[in-house]
C-alpha positions as CSV (number, residue, x, y, z in Angstrom):
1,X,-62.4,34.5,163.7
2,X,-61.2,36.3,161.0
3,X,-59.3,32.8,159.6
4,X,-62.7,31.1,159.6
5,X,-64.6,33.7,157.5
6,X,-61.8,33.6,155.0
7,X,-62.2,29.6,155.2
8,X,-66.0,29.8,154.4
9,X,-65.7,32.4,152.1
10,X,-63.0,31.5,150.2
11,X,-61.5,34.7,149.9
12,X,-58.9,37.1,152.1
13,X,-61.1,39.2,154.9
14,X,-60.7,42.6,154.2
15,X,-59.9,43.9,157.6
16,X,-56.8,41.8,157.3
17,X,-56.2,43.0,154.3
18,X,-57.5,46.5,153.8
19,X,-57.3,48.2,150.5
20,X,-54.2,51.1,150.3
21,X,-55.1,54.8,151.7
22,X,-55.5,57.0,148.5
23,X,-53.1,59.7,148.2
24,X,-55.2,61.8,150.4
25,X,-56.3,59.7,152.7
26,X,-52.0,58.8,153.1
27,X,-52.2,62.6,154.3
28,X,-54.9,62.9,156.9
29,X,-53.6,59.5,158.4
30,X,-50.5,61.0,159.1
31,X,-51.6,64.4,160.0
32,X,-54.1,62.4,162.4
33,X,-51.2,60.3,163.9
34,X,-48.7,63.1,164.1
35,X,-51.4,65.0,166.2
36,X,-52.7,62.0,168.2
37,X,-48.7,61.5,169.2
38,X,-48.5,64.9,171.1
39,X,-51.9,64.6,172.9
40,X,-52.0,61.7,175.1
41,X,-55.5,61.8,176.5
42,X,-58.3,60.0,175.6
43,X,-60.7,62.5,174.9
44,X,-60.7,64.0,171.5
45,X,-58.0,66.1,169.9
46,X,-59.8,69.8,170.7
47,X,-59.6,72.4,167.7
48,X,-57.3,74.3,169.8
49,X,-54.9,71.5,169.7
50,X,-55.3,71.2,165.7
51,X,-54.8,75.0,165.8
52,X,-51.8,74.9,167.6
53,X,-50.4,71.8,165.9
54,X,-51.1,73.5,162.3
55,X,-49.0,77.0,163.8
56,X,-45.9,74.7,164.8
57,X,-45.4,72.9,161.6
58,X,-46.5,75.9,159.5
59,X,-49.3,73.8,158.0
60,X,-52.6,75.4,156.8
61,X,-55.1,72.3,157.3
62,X,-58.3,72.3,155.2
63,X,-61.6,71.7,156.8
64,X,-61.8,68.5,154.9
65,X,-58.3,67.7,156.8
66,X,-60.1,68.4,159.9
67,X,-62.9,66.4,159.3
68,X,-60.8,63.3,158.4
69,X,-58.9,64.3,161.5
70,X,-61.7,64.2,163.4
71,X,-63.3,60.9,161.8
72,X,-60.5,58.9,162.8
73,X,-60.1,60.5,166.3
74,X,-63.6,59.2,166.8
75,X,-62.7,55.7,165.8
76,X,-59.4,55.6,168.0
77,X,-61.4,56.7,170.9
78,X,-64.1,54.2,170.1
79,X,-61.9,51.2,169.7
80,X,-59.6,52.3,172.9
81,X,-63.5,52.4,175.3
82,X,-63.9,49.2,173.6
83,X,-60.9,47.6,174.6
84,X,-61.3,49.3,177.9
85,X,-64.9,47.6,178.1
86,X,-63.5,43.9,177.3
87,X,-61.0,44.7,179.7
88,X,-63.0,45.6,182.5
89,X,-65.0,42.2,181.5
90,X,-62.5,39.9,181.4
91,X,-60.5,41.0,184.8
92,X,-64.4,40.7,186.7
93,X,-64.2,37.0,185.1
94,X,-66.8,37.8,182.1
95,X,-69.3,39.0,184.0
């Protein structure tokens, strides 16, 4: 899919190649991926957990931290029910 967009637009896609995180998006990402790490479910990372993640490492997140946290948590969870959906499609044969 991807291969034939670059084909007709004669360019790289740019979720293949995606521009580099800024500095400060470098630091959310891993914040995000640290926390995401130690909480296996698939419901979002509660503020609680954030809290408690932030006391164990001595960190001091900044609500804009939290946001970004909280951005990307929404966009793991929506890919994973995604792939859950395509899933449960494919193993009823499409349907």
């Amino acid at each position: 899919m991807f291969r034939q967009w670059e084909k007709h637009h004669k360019k790289p896609h740019p979720q293949l190649y995606p521009e580099p995180l800024s500095q400060l998006g470098e630091i959310v990402w891993d914040l995000f991926l640290s926390m995401r790490a130690g909480f296996t479910s698939e419901t979002a990372i509660p503020f609680m957990e954030m809290k408690a993640w932030a006391e164990l490492y001595d960190e001091r997140l900044e609500p804009w931290q939290v946001d970004g946290i909280r951005a990307l948590d929404d966009c793991y969870r929506k890919q994973i029910n995604d792939d859950l959906k395509r899933f449960m499609r494919a193993s009823r044969g499409g349907k």
